[in-house]
N, C-alpha and C positions, 0 to 999 in steps of 0.2 A: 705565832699567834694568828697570822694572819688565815692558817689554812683551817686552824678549829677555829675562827670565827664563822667560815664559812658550813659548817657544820661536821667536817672531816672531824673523825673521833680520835684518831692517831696519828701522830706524823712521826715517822721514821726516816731519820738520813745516816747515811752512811757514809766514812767520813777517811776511808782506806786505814793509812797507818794511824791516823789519828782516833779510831773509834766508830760509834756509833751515838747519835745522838737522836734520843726520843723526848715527844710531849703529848700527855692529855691534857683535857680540860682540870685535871686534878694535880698532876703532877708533870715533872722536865726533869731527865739524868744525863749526864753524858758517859758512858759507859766505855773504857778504854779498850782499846786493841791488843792484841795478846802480840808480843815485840820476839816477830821472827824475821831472816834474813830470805824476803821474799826474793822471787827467781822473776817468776812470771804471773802477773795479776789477773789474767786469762780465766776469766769462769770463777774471779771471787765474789762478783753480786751475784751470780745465780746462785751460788754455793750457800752465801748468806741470807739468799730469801730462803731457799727452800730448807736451809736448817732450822733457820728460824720458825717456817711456818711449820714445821713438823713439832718443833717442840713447844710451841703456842699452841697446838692445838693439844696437846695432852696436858697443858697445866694455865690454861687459858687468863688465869690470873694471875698470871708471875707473868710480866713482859720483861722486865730488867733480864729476868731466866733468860728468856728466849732470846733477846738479843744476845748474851753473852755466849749461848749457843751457836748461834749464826757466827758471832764474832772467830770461836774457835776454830771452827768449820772452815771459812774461811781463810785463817792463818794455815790451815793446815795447805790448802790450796793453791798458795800464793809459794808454797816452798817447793813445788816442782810445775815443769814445763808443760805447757798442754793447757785443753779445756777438760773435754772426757776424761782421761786418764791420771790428774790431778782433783779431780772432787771427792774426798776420803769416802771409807764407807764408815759408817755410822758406828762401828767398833772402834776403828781408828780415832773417832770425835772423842767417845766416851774414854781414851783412854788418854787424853790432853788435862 
């Protein structure tokens, strides 16, 4: 609450195995974690922004989407070694 009082319209955290947890000025969810036997967490906040914002931006009113987007992305990320050569491609997501 503290960060939309200051007029921040979204706050998004992320919360590893435990999820992601968002809030507007309208609404708060906490959106679970897809439960895989991560390796290496190497490249899962980048992986979760930029799936996230990739699929926020095609459906700009679903955020629960978009995070749950990021979320898979992520899982997928976190099940092998690396940074680069653990961020899935976009087939891979779709087919979680």
């Amino acid at each position: 609450n503290y960060f939309l009082s200051l007029g921040i319209k979204t706050v998004l955290i992320t919360l590893g195995k435990q999820g992601t947890y968002f809030a507007t000025k309208n609404q708060s969810q906490h959106i679970e974690a897809y439960k895989v036997n991560a390796i290496d967490t190497t490249a899962a906040g980048d992986t979760f922004i930029g799936a996230f914002v990739s699929r926020l931006n095609k459906s700009q009113d679903n955020l629960a989407d978009a995070i749950d987007f990021g979320n898979k992305a992520s899982s997928l990320t976190v099940q092998k070694h690396g940074a680069q050569a653990s961020i899935p491609l976009l087939e891979e997501v779709n087919q979680v």
